[in-house]
TORLUMRO-398493 format. One record per residue (C-alpha): residue number from 0; x, y, z; residue in one letter. Coordinates in steps of 0.5 Angstrom, whole numbers, padded with zeros to 4 digits. Layout:
<tinus>
  pos      X      Y      Z  code
  NUM      X      Y      Z     A
...
</tinus>
This chain:
<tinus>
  pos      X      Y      Z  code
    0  -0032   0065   0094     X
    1  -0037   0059   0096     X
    2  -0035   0052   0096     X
    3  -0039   0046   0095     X
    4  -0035   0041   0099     X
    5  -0039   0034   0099     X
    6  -0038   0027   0100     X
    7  -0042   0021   0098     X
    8  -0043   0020   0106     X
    9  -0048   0025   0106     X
   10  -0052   0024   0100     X
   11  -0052   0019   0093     X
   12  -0047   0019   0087     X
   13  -0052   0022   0083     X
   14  -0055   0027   0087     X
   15  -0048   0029   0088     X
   16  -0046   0029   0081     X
   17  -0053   0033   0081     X
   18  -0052   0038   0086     X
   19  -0045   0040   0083     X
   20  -0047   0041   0076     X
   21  -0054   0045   0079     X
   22  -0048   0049   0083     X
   23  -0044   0051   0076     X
   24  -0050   0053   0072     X
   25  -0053   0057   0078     X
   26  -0046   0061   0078     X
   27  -0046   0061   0086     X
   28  -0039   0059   0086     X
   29  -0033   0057   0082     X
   30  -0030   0052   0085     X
   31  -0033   0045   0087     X
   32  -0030   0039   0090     X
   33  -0034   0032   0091     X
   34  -0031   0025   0094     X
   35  -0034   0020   0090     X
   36  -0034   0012   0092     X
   37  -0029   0007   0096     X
   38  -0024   0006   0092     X
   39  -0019   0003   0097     X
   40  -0020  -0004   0096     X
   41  -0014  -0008   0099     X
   42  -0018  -0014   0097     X
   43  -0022  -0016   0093     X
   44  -0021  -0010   0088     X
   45  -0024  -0013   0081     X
   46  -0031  -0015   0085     X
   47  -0031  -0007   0089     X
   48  -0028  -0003   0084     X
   49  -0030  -0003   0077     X
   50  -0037  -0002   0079     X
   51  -0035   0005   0083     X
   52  -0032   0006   0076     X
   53  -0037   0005   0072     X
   54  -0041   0009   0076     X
   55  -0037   0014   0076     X
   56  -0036   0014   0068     X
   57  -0043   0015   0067     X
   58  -0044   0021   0072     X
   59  -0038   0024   0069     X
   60  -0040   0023   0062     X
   61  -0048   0026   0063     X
   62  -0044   0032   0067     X
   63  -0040   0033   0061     X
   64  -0046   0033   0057     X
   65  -0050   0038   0062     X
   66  -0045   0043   0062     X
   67  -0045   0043   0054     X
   68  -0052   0044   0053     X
   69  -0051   0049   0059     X
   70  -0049   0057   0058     X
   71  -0045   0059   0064     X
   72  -0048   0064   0068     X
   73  -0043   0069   0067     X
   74  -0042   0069   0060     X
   75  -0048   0066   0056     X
   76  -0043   0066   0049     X
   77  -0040   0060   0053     X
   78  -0042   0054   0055     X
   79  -0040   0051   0062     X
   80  -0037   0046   0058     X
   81  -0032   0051   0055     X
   82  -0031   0055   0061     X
   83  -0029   0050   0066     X
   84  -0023   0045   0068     X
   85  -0026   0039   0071     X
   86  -0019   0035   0075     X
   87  -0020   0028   0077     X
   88  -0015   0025   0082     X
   89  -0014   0021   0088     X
   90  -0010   0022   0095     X
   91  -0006   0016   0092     X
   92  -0007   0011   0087     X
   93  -0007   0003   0087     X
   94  -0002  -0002   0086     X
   95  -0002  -0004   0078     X
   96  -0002  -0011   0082     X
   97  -0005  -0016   0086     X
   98  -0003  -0018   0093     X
   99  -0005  -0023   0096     X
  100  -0013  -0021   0098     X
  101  -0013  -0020   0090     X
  102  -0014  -0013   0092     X
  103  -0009  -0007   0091     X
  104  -0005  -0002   0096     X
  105  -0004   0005   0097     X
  106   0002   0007   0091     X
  107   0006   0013   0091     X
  108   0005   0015   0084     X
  109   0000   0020   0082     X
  110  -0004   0020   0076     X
  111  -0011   0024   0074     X
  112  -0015   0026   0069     X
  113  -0015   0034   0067     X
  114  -0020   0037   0063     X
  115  -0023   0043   0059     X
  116  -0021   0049   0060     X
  117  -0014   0052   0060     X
  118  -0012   0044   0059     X
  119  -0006   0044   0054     X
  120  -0011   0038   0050     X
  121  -0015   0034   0055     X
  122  -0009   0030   0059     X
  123  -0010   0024   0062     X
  124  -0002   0024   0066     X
  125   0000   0018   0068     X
  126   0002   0011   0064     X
  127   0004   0004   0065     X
  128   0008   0000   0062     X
  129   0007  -0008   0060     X
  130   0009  -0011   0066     X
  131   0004  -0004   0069     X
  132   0010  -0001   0072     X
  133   0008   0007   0072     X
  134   0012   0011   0067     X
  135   0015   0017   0068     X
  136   0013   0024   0065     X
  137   0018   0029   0061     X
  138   0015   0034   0056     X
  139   0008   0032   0056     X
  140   0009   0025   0055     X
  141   0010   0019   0059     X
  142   0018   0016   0059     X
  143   0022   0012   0063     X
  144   0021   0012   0071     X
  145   0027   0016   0074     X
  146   0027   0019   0081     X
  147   0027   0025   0076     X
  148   0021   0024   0072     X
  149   0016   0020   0077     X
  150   0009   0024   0077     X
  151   0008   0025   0085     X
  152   0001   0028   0088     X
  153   0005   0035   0088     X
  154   0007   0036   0082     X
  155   0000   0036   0079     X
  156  -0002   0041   0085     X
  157   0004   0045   0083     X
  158   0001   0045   0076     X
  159  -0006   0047   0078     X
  160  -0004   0053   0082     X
  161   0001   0055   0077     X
  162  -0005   0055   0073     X
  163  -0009   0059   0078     X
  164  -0004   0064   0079     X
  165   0001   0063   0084     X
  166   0007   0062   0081     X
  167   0011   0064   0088     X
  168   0007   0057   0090     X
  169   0008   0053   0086     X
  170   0015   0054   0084     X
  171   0017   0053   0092     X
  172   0013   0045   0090     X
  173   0016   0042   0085     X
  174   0021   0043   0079     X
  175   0016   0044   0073     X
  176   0015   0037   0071     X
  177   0008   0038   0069     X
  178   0009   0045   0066     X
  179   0006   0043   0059     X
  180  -0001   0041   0063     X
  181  -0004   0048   0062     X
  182  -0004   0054   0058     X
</tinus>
């Protein structure tokens, strides 16, 4: 299997967005993965960060768009939209708050954006509360955060390789707290 592995170094963010739906509609490789921006901003964040989000809003917006007026190559009784899971995640997430450069720093809670298809309804895993505290995660939904419910990096990557078929694996990393992501 061939993987599209590229980063916003090399080329623009939507000739990356590009290359990565030409590469699913082509059916050369089922897998993609694409870095997108500098979103590590320990200061200034509001000034930097926001318009590297709404840049990529938009690119994500017209890929889903795509893949949904796109028959997958494999099967044209499907769009690509209906058979491919699209997961957004970070190596680490921000601080809900500010320090002192009015910027954020690296937080070891997990959050991600899981979507299509064998995502048990489109999930957005991770909360705040009002004070932007991360929540935990129990059955599906957020709860208070405990040691036992926190979302860490490797309970999303349990999760995906549970889906991808390696139990063995992904029971060896966690304890099942994101069981509910994938059917």
């Amino acid at each position: 299997r061939l993987q599209g592995d590229w980063s916003s170094d090399v080329c623009s963010s939507d000739l990356l967005m590009a290359a990565s739906f030409l590469l699913l509609k082509s059916g050369l490789t089922p897998y993609i993965t694409a870095a997108f921006g500098e979103f590590d901003t320990h200061s200034l964040h509001l000034g930097s960060h926001l318009p590297e989000l709404q840049e990529f809003s938009n690119l994500l917006t017209t890929l889903v768009a795509d893949m949904q007026a796109t028959p997958d190559p494999a099967d044209a009784n499907f769009t690509l939209a209906e058979t491919t899971t699209i997961l957004i995640i970070s190596e680490f997430v921000r601080t809900p708050k500010f320090n002192a450069g009015q910027g954020t720093d690296h937080w070891p809670s997990c959050s991600a954006i899981v979507m299509g298809k064998g995502v048990a309804d489109n999930k957005v895993v991770g909360a705040t509360d009002d004070q932007a505290e991360a929540l935990g995660w129990v059955a599906g939904a957020a709860a208070p955060r405990t040691v036992e419910t926190q979302v860490l990096p490797e309970h999303l990557v349990a999760a995906l390789l549970q889906h991808l078929g390696f139990p063995e694996i992904a029971k060896a990393i966690n304890e099942d707290r994101l069981d509910e992501l994938f059917v």
